[in-house]
C-alpha positions in Angstrom: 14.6 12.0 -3.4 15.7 13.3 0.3 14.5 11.2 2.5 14.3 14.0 4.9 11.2 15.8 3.0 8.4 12.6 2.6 5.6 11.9 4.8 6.3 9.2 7.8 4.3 6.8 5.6 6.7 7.0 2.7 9.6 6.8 5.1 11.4 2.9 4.4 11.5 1.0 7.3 14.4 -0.4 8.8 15.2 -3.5 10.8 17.9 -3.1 12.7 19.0 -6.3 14.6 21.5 -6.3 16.8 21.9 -6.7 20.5 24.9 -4.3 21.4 22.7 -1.5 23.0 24.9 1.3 22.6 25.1 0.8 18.7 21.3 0.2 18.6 20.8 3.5 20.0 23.6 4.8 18.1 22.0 3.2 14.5 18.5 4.8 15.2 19.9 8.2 16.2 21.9 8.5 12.7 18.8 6.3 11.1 15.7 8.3 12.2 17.8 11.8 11.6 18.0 10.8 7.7 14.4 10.0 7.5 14.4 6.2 8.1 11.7 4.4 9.8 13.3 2.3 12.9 12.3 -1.3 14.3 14.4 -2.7 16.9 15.1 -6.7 17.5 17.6 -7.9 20.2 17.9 -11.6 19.0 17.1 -13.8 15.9 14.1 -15.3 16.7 12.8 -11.5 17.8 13.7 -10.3 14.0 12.1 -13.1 12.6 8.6 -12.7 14.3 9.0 -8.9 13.3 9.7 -9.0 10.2 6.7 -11.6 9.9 4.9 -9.0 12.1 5.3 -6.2 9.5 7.9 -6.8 6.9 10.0 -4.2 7.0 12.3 -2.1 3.5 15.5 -3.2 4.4 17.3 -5.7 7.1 20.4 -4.3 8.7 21.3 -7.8 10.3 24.1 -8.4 13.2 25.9 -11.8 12.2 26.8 -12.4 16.1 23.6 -12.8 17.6 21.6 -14.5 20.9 18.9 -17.3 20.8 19.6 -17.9 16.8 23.0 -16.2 14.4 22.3 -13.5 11.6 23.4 -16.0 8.9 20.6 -18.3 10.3 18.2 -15.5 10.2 19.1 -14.5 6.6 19.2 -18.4 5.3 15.2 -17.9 6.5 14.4 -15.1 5.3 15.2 -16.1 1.8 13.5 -20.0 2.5 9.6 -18.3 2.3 8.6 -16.6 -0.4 7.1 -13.8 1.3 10.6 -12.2 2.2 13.4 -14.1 -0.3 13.5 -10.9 -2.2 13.9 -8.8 1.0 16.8 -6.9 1.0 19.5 -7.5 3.7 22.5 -5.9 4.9 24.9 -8.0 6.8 26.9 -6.5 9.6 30.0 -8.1 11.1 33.1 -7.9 13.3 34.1 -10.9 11.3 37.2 -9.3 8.7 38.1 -12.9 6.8 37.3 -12.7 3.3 36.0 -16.2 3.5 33.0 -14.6 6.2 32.2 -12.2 4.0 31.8 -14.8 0.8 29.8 -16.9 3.4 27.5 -14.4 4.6 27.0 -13.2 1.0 26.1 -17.0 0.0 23.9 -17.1 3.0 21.6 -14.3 1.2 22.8 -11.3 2.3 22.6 -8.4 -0.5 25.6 -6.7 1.3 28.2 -7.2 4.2 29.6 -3.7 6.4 31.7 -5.1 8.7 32.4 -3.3 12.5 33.8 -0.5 13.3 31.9 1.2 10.3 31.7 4.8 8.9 27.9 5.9 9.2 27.5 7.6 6.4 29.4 4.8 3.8 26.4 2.6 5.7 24.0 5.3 4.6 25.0 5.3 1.2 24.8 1.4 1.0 21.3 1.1 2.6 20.2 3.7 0.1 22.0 2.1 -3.0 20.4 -1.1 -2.2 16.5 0.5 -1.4 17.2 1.8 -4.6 17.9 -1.3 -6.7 14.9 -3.2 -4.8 11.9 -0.5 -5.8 9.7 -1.6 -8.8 11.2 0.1 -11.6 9.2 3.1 -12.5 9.6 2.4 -16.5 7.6 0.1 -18.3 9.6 -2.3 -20.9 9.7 -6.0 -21.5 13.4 -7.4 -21.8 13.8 -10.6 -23.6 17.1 -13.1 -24.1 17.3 -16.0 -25.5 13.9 -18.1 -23.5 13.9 -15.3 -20.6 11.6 -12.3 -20.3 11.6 -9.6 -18.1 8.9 -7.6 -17.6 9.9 -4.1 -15.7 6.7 -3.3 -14.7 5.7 -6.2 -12.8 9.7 -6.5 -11.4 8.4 -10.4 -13.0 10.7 -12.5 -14.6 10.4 -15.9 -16.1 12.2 -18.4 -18.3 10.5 -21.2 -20.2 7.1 -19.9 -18.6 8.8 -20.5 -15.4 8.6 -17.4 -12.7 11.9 -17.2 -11.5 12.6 -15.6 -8.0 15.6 -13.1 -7.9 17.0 -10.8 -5.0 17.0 -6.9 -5.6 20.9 -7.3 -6.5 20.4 -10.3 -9.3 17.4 -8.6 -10.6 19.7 -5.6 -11.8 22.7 -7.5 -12.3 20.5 -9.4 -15.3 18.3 -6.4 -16.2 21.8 -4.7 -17.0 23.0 -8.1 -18.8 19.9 -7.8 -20.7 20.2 -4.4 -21.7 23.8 -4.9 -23.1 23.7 -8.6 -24.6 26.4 -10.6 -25.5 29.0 -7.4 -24.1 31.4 -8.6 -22.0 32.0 -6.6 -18.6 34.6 -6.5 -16.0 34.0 -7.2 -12.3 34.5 -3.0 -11.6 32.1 -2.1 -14.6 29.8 -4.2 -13.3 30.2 -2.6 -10.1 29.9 0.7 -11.2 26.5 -0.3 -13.3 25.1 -2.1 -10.6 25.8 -0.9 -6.9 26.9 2.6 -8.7 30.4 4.4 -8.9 29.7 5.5 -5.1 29.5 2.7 -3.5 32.8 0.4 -2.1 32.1 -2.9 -2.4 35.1 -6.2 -3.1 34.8 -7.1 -6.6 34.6 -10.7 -4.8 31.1 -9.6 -4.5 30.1 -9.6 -8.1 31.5 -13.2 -8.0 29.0 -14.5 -5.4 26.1 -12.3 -7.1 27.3 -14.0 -10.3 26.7 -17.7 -8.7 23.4 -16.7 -7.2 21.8 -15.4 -10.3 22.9 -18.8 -12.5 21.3 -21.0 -9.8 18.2 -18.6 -10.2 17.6 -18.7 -13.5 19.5 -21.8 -14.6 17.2 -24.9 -14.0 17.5 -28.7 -15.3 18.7 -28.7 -18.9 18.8 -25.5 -19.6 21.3 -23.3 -21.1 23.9 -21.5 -18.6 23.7 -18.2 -20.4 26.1 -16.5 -18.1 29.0 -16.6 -19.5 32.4 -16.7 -17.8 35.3 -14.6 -19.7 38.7 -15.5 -18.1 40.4 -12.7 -17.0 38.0 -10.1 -18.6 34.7 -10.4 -16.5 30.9 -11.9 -17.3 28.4 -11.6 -20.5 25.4 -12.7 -21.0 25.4 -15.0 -23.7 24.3 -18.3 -25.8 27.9 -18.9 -26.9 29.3 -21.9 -25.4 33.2 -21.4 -25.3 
């Protein structure tokens, strides 16, 4: 779908926090010319109140910010119910790989860090838009005590409703559509955030540990199963 071609109303909107004016103006420029939708907040506590204002598609969230930091903002957003499945792109001049983990354990879906290539930004906000729309085909997947029903993007285990982000959500719809298969970290990768897209293989990793606290409650079954040096499977196998 370009989003060049759809009526304003079918437009996603964008939050774009971050109080560096001159790559505010520079974000809705590149942003509005490829069909986006633009809010602006200058501080924490001003994307908070907008996004409660009028939740918006997608977060693009500075981690360095006045009044209140982007990795409080994102802890948050995923504490009320209303936006924990909001999706939300992290954007840093932090480098260290242990920021990036941090911001991805935070809640962030995905991390860009500064100076960044427009257009690999583009393509990650769209992958991840993507992955967060109600999946258009009706099904019910079903493994071991969970069920997932595609057409109400609902998912529960033990008649429990269990609340996932856009990435988990597709990270175990692909599990359940290829049961008991082991995958590496780069097939999952390429399954999940698509061949297009560069993003660590640490990533998977931190996705990994945030679906089995999801769906993993008190004396239940881990059914995400670790292979050493091969990858991840969904599985009732206890090794």
């Amino acid at each position: 779908m370009m989003l060049d071609n759809v009526s304003s109303l079918a437009k996603p909107l964008v939050l774009v926090v971050e109080d560096e004016a001159p790559l505010l103006t520079m974000l809705r420029y590149n942003l509005e010319k490829q069909g986006f939708r633009v809010e602006e907040a200058a501080d924490g506590q001003e994307a908070l109140t907008r996004i409660s204002e009028q939740q918006p598609d997608l977060v693009l969230l500075d981690w360095m910010l006045p009044v209140m930091s982007g990795i409080e903002v994102c802890r948050q957003i995923r504490r009320k119910p209303a936006t924990r499945d909001l999706p939300v792109i992290m954007v840093t001049a932090r480098t260290e790989d242990q920021d990036a983990v941090r911001g991805l354990n935070t809640g962030a879906d995905d991390y860009i860090t500064k100076p960044f290539n427009i257009d690999a930004l583009l393509a990650r906000m769209r992958a991840l838009l993507r992955r967060s729309s109600p999946v258009p085909v009706k099904g019910l997947l079903t493994f071991h005590d969970i069920s997932m029903d595609l057409a109400s993007h609902r998912v529960t285990r033990n008649d429990r409703r269990l609340h996932l982000g856009p990435t988990e959500f597709r990270l175990l719809e692909f599990f359940m559509q290829h049961p008991r298969r082991v995958f590496s970290r780069e097939e999952l990768l390429d399954a999940v955030w698509g061949p297009d897209i560069h993003v660590e293989p640490r990533t998977v990793d931190v996705h990994i540990r945030r679906l089995r606290k999801s769906i993993n409650g008190p004396d239940e079954l881990d059914v995400v199963r670790t292979v050493r040096t091969a990858g991840y499977a969904l599985d009732t196998e206890v090794l």
